[in-house]
N, CA, C and O atoms as a printed pandas DataFrame, in Angstrom:
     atom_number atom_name residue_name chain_id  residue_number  x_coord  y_coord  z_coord
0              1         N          UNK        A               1    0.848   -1.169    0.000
1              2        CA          UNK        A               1    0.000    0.000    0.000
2              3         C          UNK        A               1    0.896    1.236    0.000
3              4         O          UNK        A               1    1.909    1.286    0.698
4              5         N          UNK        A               2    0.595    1.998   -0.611
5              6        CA          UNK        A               2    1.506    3.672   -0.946
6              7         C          UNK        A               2    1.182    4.002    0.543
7              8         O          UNK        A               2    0.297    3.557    1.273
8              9         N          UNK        A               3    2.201    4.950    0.782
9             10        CA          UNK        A               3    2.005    5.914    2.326
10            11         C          UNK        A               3    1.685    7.281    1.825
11            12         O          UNK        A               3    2.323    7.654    0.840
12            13         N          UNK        A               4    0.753    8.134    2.370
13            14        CA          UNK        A               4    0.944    9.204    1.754
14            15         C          UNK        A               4    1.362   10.337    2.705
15            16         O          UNK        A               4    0.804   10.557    3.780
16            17         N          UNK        A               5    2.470   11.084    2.173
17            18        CA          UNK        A               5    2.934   12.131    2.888
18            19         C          UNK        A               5    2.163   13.184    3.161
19            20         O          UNK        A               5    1.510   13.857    2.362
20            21         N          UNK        A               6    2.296   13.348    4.744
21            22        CA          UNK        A               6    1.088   14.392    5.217
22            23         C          UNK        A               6    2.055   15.687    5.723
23            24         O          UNK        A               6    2.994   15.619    6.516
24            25         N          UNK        A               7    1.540   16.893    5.021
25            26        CA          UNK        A               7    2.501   17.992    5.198
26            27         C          UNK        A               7    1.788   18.982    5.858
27            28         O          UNK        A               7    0.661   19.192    5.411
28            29         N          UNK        A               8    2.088   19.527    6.639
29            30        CA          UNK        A               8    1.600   20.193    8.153
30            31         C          UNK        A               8    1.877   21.717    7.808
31            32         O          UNK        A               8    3.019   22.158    7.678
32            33         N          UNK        A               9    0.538   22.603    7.650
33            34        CA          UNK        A               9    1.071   24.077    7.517
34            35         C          UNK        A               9    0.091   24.966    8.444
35            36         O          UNK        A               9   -0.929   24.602    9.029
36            37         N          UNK        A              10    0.619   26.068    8.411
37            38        CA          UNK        A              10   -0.102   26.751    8.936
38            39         C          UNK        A              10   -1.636   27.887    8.657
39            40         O          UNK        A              10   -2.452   28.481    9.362
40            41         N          UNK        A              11   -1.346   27.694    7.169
41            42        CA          UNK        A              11   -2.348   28.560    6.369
42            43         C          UNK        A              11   -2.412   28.115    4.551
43            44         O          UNK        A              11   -1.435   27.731    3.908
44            45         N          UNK        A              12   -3.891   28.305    3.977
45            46        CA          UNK        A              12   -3.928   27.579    2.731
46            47         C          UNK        A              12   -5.152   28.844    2.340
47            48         O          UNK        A              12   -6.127   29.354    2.893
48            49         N          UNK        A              13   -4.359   28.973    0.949
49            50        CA          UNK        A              13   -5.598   29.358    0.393
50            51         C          UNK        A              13   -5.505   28.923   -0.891
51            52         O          UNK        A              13   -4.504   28.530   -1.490
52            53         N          UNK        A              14   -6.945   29.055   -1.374
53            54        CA          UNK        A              14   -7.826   28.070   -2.087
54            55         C          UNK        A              14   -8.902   28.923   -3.274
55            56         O          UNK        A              14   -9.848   29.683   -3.065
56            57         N          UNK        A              15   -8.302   28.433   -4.550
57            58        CA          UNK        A              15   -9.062   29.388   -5.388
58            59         C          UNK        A              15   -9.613   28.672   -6.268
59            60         O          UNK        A              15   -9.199   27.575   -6.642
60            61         N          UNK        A              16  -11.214   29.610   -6.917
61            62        CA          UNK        A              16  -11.607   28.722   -8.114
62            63         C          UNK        A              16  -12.685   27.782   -7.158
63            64         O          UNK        A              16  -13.035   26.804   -7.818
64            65         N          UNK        A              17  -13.392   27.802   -5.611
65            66        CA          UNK        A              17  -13.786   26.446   -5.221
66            67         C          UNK        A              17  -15.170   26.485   -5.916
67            68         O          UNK        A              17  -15.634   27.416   -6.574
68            69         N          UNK        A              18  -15.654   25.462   -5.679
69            70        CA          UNK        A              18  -17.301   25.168   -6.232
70            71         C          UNK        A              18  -18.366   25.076   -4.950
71            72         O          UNK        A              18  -19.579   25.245   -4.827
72            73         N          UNK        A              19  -17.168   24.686   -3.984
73            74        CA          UNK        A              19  -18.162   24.311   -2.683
74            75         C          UNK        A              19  -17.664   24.055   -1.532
75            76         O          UNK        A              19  -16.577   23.483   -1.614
76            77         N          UNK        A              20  -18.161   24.322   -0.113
77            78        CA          UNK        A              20  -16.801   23.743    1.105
78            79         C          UNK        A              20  -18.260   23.470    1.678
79            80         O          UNK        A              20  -19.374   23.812    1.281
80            81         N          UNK        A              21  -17.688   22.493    3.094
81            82        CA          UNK        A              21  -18.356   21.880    3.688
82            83         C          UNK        A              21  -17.713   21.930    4.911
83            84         O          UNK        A              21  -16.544   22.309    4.841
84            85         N          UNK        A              22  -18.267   21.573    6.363
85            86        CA          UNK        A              22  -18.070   20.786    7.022
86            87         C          UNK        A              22  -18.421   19.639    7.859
87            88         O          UNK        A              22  -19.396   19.667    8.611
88            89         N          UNK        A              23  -17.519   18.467    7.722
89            90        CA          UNK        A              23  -18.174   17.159    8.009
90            91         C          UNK        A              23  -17.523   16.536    9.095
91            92         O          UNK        A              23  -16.819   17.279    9.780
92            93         N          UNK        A              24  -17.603   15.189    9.455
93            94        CA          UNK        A              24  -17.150   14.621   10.727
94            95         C          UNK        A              24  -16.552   12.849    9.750
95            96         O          UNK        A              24  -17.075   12.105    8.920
96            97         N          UNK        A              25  -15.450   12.882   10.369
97            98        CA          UNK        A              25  -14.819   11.489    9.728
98            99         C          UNK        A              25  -15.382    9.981   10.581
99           100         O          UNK        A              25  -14.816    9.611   11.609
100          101         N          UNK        A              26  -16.296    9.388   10.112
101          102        CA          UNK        A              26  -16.816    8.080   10.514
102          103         C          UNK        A              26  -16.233    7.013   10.407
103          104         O          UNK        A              26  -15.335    6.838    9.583
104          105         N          UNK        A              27  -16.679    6.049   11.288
105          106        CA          UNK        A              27  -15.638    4.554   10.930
106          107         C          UNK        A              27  -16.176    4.045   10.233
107          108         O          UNK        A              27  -17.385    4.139   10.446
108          109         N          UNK        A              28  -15.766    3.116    8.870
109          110        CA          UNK        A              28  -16.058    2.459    7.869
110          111         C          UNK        A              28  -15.557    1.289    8.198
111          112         O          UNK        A              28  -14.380    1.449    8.521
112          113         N          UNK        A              29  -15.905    0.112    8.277
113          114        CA          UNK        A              29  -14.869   -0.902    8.145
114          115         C          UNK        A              29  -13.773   -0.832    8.867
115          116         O          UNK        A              29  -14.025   -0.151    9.860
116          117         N          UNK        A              30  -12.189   -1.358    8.866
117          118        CA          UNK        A              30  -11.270   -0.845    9.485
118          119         C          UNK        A              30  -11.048    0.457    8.681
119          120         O          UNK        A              30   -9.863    0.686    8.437
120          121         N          UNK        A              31  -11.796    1.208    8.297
121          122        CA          UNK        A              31  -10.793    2.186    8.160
122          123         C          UNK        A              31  -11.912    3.672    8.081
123          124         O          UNK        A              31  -12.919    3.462    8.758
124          125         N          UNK        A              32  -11.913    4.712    7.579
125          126        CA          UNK        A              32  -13.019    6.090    8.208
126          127         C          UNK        A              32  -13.256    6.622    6.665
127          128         O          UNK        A              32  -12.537    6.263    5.732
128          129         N          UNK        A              33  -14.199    7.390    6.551
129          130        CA          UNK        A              33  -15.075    8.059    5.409
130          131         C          UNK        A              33  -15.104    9.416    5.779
131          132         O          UNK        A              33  -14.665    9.902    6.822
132          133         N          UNK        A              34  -15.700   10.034    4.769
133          134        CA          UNK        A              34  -16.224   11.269    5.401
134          135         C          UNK        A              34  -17.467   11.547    4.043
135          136         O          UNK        A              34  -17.015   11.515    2.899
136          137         N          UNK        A              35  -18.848   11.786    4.211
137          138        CA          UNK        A              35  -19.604   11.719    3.200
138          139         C          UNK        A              35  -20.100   13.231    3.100
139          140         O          UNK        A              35  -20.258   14.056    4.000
140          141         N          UNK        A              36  -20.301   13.338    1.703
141          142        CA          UNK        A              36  -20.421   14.006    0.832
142          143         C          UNK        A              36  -21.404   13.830   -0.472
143          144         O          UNK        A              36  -21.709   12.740   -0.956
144          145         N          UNK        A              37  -21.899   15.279   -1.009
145          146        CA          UNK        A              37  -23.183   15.047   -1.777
146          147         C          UNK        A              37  -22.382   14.040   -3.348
147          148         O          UNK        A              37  -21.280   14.039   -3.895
148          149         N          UNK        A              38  -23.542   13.394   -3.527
149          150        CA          UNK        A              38  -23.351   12.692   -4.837
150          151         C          UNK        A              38  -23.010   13.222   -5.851
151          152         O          UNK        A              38  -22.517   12.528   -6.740
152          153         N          UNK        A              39  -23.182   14.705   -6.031
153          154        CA          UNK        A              39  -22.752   15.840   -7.179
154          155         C          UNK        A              39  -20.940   15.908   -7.400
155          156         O          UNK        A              39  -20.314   16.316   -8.378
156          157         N          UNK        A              40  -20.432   15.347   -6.102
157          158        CA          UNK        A              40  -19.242   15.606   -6.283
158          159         C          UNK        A              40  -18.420   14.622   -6.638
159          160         O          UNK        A              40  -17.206   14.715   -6.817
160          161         N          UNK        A              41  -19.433   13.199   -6.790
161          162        CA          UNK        A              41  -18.834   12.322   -7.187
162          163         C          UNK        A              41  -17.577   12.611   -8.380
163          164         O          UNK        A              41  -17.918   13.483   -9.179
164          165         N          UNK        A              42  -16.095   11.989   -8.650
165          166        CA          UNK        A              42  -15.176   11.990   -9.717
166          167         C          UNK        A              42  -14.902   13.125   -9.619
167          168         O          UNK        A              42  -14.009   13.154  -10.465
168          169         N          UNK        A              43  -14.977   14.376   -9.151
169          170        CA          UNK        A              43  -13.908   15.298   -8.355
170          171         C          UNK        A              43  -13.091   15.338   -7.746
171          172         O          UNK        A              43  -13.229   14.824   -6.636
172          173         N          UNK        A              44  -11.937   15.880   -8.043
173          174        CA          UNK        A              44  -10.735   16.121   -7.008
174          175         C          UNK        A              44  -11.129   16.664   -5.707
175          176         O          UNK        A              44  -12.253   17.164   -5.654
176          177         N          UNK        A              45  -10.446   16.657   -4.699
177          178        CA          UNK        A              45  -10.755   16.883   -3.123
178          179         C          UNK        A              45   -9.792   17.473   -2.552
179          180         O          UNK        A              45   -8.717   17.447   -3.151
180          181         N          UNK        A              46   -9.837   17.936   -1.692
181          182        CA          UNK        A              46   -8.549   18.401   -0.643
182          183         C          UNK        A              46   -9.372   17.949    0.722
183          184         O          UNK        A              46  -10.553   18.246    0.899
184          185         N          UNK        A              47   -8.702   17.306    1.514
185          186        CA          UNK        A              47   -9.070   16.952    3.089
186          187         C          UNK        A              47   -8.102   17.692    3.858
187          188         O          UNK        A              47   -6.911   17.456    3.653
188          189         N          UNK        A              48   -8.624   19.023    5.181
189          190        CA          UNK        A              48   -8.093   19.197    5.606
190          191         C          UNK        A              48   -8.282   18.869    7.302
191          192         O          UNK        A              48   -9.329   19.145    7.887
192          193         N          UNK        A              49   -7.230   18.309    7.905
193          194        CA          UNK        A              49   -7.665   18.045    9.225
194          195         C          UNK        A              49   -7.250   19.333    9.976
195          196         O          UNK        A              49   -6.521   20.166    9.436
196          197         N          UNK        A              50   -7.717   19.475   11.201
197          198        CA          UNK        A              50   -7.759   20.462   12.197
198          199         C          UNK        A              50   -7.207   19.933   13.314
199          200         O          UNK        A              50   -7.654   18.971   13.939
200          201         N          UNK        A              51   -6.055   20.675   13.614
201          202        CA          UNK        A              51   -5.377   20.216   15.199
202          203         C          UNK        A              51   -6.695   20.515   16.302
203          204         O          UNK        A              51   -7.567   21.372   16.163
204          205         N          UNK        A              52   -6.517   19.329   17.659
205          206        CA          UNK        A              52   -7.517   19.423   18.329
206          207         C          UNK        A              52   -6.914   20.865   18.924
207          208         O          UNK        A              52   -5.888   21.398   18.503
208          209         N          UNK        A              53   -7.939   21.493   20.210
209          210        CA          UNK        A              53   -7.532   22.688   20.420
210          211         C          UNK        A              53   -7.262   22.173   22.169
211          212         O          UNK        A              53   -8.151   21.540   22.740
212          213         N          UNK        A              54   -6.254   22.448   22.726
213          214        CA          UNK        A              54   -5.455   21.228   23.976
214          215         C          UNK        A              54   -5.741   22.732   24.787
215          216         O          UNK        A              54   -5.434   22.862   25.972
């Protein structure tokens, strides 16, 4: 299985979007989802996680 490199920043911006959301990551199987409308099916994505706030 590929690993994918996760790169940690402090700020992103984002142009051109069609749509943002926010959702909650569920357990699937061994492993988590996050769902989204059917419109976006075969679109590219960006997932961004959020440090908890300690």
């Amino acid at each position: 299985m590929k690993k994918v490199q996760v790169v940690e920043a402090n700020e992103i911006t984002v142009r051109n979007i069609q749509a943002y959301m926010e959702r909650v990551v569920t357990k699937f199987g061994s492993g988590a989802k996050v769902d989204c409308p059917k419109e976006f099916l075969g679109k590219k994505v960006y997932l961004i996680i959020e440090k908890d706030e300690e």
